[in-house]
N, C-alpha and C positions, 0 to 999 in steps of 0.2 A: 122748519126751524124758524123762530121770530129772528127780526134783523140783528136784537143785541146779542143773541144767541149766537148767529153768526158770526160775528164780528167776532165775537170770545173767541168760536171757535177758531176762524182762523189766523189769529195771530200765537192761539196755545200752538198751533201745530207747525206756522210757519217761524216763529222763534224758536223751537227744537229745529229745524231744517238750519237756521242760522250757525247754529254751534258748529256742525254738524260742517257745513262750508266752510265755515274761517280757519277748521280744524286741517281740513282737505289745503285749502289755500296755503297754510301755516308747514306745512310738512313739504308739501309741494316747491314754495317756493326755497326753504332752505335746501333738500335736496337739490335743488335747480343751483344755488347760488354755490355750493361745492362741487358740482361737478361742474359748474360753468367755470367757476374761476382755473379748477384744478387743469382741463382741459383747453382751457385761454392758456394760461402758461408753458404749459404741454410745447402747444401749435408757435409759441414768441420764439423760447425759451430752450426748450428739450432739444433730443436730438432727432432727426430725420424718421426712424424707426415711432418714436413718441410721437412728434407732431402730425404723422400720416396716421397712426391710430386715432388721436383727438380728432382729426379733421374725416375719417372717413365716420365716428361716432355725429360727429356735428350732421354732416351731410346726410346722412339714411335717416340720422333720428329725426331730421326737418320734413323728409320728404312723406315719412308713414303718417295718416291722418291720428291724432293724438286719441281717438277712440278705439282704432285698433292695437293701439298701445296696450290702453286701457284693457279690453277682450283678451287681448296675450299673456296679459299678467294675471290676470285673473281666472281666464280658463286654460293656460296652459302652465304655466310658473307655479300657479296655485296648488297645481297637484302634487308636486314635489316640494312644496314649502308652503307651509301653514302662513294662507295670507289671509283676513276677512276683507270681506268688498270694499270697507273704504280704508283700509291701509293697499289694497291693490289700485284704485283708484286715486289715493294720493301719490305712489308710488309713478305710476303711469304719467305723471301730471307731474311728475320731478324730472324725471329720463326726459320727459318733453323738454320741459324748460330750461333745463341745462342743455341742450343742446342752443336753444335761442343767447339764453346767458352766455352761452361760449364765445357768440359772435360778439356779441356787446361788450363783455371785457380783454375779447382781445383787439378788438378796434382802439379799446380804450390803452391798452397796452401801449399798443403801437405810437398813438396819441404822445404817449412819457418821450420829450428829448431824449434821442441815445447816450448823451454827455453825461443821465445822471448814470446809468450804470457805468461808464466810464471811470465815472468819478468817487462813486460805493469803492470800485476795485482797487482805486488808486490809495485808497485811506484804508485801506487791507478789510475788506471786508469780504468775503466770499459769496460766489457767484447767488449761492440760497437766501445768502440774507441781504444782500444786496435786493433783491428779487421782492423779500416776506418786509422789510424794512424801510425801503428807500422808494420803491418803483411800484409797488401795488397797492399804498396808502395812498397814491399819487392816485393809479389810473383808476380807485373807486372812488375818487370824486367826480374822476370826470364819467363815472360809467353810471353816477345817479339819475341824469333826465332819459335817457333810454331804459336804464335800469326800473325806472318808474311806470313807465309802458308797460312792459313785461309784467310787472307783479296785478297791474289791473287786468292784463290779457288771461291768466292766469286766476284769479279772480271770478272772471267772467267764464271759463273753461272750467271751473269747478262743478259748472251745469252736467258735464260731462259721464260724472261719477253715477248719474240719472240711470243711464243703461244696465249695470248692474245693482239696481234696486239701491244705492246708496241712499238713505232718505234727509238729503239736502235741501235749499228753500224750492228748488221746480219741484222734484218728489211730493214733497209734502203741501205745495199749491196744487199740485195735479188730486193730493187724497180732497185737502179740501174741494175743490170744484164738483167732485165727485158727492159726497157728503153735502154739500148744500144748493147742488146745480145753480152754482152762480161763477161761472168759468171767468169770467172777467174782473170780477171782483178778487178772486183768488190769484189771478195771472199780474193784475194790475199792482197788487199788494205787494209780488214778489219782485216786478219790478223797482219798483219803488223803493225795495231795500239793497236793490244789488245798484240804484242810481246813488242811495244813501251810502253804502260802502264802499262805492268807487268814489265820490267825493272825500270821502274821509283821508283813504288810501294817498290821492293824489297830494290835498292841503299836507298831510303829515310828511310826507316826502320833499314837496315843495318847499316844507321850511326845514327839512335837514340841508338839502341844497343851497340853500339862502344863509345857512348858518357856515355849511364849509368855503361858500365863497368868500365870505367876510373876512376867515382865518388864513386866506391864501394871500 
């Protein structure tokens, strides 16, 4: 293939792998961020029964490496529930990161002076909306600069979905390299977009952070 041939080619293939990522990341992370909150709460909040479930969910789901997630969902979940490879591997890459999110918003929980729920109850408000109202608009401010870790970690984990054929930017760098035996070229390209959407990820965070401090 001539060089500009190349070049076409792989960026036709590695912007298909792009979609393809942010899609995985995009699911991933909101799975991640409802069961991290639901389970943050659970572990503050619940009762003894509640919070020993969240917290035994947190613990195992840290300890399995997040590609045998991945393999579980997909080869065994899969048989009895119609999943394609990359709704099993966004899914896998959600259970993951809700277990991480767990930790981060209930750090951030704990972080909320007890005064304010004190103070929800005291102006008749009930213990849920106290919780949805007063106390967890609070601790997702403070749960943005770690919360912002997570979603590049996450990001970067979306390589992941590689193992069951998902064809994301490595997939799809790995067809080019193959296609134009130019492995460096191809690998280096993909770098370069996951340096490019890890900057993006962070500035755009960064300035929600910047904006909620200002309001405080």
């Amino acid at each position: 293939m001539e060089a500009l041939d190349k070049i076409v080619f792989l960026f036709q293939y590695l912007l298909q792998g792009l979609g393809v990522t942010v899609g995985v990341t995009l699911i991933a992370l909101t799975l991640g961020f409802v069961l991290g909150t639901s389970t943050a709460v659970m572990r503050v909040y619940g009762s003894r029964f509640a919070a020993g479930l969240a917290a035994a969910y947190s613990t195992v789901i840290r300890a399995v490496p997040v590609v045998v997630i991945i393999f579980i969902l997909f080869l065994v979940i899969a048989k009895f529930v119609d999943l394609s490879p990359f709704l099993a591997g966004a899914l896998a890459l959600g259970f993951a990161s809700g277990a991480y999110q767990s930790e981060i918003f209930r750090g951030a929980l704990l972080a909320v002076p007890p005064g304010q729920m004190k103070a929800a109850r005291a102006i008749g408000l009930s213990r849920l909306k106290a919780i949805r109202f007063i106390i967890m608009p609070q601790a997702l401010r403070l749960a943005i600069p770690a919360w912002s870790n997570e979603a590049t970690l996450v990001l970067k984990d979306s390589t992941l979905v590689y193992v069951i054929g998902v064809p994301e930017i490595l997939r799809q760098a790995q067809y080019v390299s193959a296609r134009t035996l130019q492995p460096f070229l191809a690998y280096a390209a993909a770098a370069a977009i996951y340096v490019g959407m890890t900057f993006l990820v962070i500035r755009v965070l960064h300035a929600v952070e910047r904006r909620h401090r200002l309001l405080l």
